[in-house]
N, C-alpha and C positions, 0 to 999 in steps of 0.2 A: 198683883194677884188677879189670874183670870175669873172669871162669873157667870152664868149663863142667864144669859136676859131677851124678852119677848121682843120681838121690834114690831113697832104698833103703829096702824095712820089715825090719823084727823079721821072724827065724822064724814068732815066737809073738807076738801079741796079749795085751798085761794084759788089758786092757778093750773088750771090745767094748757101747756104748749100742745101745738097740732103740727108737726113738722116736716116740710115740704119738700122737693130738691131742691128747693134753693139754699135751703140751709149747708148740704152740700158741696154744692157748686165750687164754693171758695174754695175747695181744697182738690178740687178739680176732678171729680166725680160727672159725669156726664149727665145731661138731662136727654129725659127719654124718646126726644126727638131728634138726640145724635148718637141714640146707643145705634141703632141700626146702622147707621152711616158709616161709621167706625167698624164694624165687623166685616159689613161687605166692600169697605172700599180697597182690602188689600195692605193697608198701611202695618197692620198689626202682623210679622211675620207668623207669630206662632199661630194665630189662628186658619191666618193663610193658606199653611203647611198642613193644617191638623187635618182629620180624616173627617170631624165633625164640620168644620167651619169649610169643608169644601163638597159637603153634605148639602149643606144653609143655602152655601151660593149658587147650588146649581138648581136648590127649592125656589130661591128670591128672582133668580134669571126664567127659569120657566113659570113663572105663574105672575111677575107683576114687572113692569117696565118703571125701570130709575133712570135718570142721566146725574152723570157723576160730576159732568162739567158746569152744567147747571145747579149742582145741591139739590136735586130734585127725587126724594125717595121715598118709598110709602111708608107709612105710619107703623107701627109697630102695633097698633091697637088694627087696625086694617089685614095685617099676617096674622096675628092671633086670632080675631074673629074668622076668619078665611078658615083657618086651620079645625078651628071648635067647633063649626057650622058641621063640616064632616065627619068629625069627631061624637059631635053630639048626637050626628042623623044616623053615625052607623054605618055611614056609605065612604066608599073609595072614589079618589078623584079622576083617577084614570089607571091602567096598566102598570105602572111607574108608579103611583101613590095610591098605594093599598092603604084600608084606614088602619091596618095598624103601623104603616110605614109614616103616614101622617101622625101617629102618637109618638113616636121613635124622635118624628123632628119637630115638632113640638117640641119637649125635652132637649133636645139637643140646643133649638135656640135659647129654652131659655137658660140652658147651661153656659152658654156663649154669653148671655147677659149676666149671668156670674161671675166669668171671667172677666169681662169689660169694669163694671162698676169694682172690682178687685184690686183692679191693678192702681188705685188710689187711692185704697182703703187699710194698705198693710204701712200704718204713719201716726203720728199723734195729731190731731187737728188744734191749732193754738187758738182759735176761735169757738169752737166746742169748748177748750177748757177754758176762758171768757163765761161762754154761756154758764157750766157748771160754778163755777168758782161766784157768778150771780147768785146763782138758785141757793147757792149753802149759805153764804154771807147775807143774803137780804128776806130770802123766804123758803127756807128748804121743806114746806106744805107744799110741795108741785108733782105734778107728776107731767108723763110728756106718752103723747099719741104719735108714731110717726109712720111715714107711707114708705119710710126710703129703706132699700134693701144692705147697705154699707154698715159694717160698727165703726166708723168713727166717730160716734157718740157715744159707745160705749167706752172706745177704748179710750180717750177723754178721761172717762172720767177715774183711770184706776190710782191717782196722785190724791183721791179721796179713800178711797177703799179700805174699808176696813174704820178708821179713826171718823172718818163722818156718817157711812153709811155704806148700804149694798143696795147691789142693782137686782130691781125683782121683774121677771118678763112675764110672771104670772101664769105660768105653765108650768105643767108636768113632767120637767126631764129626766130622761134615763139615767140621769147623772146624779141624782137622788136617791135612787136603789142601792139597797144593802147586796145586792145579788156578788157574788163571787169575783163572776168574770165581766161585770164592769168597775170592777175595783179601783183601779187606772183613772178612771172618769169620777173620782169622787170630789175633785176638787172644789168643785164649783159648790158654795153655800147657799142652802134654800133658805131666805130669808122670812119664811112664813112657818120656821121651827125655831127654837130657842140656838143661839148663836155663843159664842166664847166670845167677851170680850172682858177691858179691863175695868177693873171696878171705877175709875171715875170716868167712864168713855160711857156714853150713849149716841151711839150711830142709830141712824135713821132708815127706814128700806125706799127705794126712789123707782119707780115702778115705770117703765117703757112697754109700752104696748105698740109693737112691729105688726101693725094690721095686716101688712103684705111681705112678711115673713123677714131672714135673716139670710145671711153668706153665711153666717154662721149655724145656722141649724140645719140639722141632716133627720129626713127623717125616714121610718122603716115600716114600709105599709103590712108586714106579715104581723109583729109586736104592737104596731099603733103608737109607735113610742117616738120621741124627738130628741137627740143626741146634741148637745152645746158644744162645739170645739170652738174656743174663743181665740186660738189662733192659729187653727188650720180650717181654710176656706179655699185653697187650689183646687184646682181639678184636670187632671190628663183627658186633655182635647183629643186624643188619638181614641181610648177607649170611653171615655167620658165618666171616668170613677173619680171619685172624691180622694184626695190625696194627703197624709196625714207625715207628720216626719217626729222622729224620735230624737230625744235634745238629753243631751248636748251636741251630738255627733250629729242628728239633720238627716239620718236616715231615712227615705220616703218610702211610706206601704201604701196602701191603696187598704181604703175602708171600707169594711163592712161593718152589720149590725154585730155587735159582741153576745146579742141576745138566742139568738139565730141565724146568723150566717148572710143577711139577706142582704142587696146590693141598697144603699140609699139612693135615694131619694132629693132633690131640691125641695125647698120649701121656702120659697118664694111666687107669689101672686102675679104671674106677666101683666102687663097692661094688655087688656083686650075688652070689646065690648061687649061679652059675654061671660066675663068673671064665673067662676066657679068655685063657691065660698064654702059649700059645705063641708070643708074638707075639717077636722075634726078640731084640726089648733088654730085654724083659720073662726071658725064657730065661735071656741072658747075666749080668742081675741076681742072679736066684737063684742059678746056679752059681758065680759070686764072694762070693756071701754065704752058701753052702755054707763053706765055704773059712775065710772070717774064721770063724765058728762053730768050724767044729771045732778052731782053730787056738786061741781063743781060751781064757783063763786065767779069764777073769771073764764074764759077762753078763748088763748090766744094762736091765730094762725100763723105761723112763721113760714117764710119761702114757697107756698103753695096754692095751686091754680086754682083748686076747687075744678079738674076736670071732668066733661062730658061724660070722658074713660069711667070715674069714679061715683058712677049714680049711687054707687052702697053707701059710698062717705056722706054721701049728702042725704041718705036717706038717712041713717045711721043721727047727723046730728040734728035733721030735719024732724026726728021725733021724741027727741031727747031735751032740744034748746028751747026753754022758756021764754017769756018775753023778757023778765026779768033780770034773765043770766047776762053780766056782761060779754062782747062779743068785739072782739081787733084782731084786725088783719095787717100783717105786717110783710109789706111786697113790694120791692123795686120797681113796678110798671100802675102807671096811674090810668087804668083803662076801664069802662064803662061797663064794658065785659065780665070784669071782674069782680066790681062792686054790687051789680046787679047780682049776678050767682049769689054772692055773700048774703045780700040783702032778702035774697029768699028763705035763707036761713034767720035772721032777724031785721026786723027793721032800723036794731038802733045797732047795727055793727058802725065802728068806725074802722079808717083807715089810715095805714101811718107810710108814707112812702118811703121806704128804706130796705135796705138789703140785710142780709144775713150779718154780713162785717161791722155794716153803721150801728147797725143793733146791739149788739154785745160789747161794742165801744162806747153807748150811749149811754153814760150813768145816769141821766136823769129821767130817759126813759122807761130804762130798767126801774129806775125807783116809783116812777110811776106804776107799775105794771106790777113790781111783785110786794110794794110795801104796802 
């Protein structure tokens, strides 16, 4: 017999995860120092081909010198600030890059960064579900902060759904509206309204805060609204529209807002060292992930640099982290660099040298950590 019941958190958080591209990596999702490499070296025909990514290469060839033979290519946080600098000022860079042609590729790369981190993210990750199948068996009190733009964390975890719990992103989706003609899009359950379930089931809400957006989120700057398609994240590199397919048949339409008509949007945060946070789900992010932080008992870094890129992140737990709060860092590279950054954030972080895989195989660390 079904029943409608509230799903409610802890005061306090044991554990809140902080999750890196390392976490990732194992499943072979790129780190952001070879997304670039990869778009413009040619290997990827369809980008190759496409009208955007021959766009990219002839932005990446006139304005900054790579050698391909050497591994030698600029940073991606280096294109981005380049591009935001003119962007910001209002000014055009030359004849050829008008600044609204500079806001044109902008977008266009970081659509290409869509496409890139995509094409290893339409899979189940057996190490994600590791990590989840942790979280519910030893301390399902956690929540998880992560920087990486992929769902294979989410998609992990749908072998739970429903019987242990839901995934709350803590935003306001279109997918929530009673409105008409997003009917289609009702699927997805808000788990901060009362829920059907069965009367001896009580599932949990587990709350992922994507500070630097989703593949899966489209969003529509005339409505102000964020649309969840959790498993169409394509996009046609030729016109660069979000690409949606009707099932069972797999027909592809090209999406718009159902609100309004309006072309989306990415909502994804590029790495650049000019970040531009105000954006209105980017805001509501950070101020929810304010919250878990200070709430939180434990905090744990998984696969993550703690970059230069990332002064918000480090500001963000730089005014939130007590001395009190426990603080681990958990990271395959034992480097001085590393610890230091950490240690600015607290002085009693420790650290565990291991990778994303050892981690989620390590029962006793795990026990450590979440009992």
């Amino acid at each position: 017999m079904k029943t409608q019941k509230f799903l409610q958190y802890s005061a306090e958080r044991d554990v809140v995860f902080v999750l890196g591209a390392g976490a990732s990596r194992p499943d072979g999702v790129p780190l952001q120092r070879d997304t670039l490499p990869i778009i413009i070296s040619g290997k990827i025909e369809e980008i190759e081909n496409s009208e955007i990514g021959k766009i990219i290469n002839d932005f990446i060839k006139d304005n900054f010198e790579f050698n391909t033979e050497t591994n030698q290519f600029p940073q991606l946080e280096a294109v981005f600030g380049f591009l935001d600098y003119f962007i910001q000022q209002n000014e055009s860079l030359n004849v050829k890059y008008s600044n609204q042609r500079l806001r044109e590729i902008k977008e266009y790369l970081i659509k290409l960064i869509h496409y890139v981190v995509n094409l290893q993210t339409d899979k189940t990750s057996h190490y994600y579900q590791l990590f989840w199948n942790s979280i519910i068996n030893k301390n399902p009190n956690t929540s998880i902060i992560t920087l990486n733009y992929d769902t294979l964390l989410e998609q992990a975890f749908d072998h739970l759904f429903k019987k242990h719990g839901y995934i709350d992103y803590s935003i306001p989706f279109m997918n929530y509206e009673k409105l008409p003609q997003i009917k289609q899009y009702n699927f997805w359950v808000n788990p901060k309204e009362p829920v059907f379930v069965d009367e001896n089931e009580n599932p949990l809400p587990f709350k992922i805060l994507k500070l630097h957006g989703s593949l899966n989120w489209k969003y529509c700057n005339c409505c102000n609204q964020t649309l969840l398609t959790p498993w169409d994240r394509n996009i046609d590199l030729n016109k660069g529209k979000f690409l949606g397919y009707t099932y069972p048949d797999k027909q592809e339409y090209e999406y718009i807002c159902p609100i309004d008509g309006t072309e989306f949007q990415t909502l994804i945060v590029p790495p650049s060292y000019l970040k531009i946070l105000h954006h209105p789900i980017i805001s509501q992010l950070m101020m929810e992930a304010s919250r878990e932080i200070r709430n939180a008992k434990k905090i744990v870094f998984v696969g993550y640099s703690l970059s230069n890129a990332d002064v918000h992140v480090k500001a963000l737990f730089k005014k939130h982290v007590n001395s009190d709060k426990e603080l681990i860092v958990i990271n395959p590279k034992k480097k001085e660099s590393l610890e230091l950054n950490y240690k600015s954030l607290s002085k009693n972080a420790k650290f565990i040298v291991h990778n994303f895989e050892d981690f989620v195989n390590d029962e006793s660390l795990l026990d450590s950590i979440l009992l």
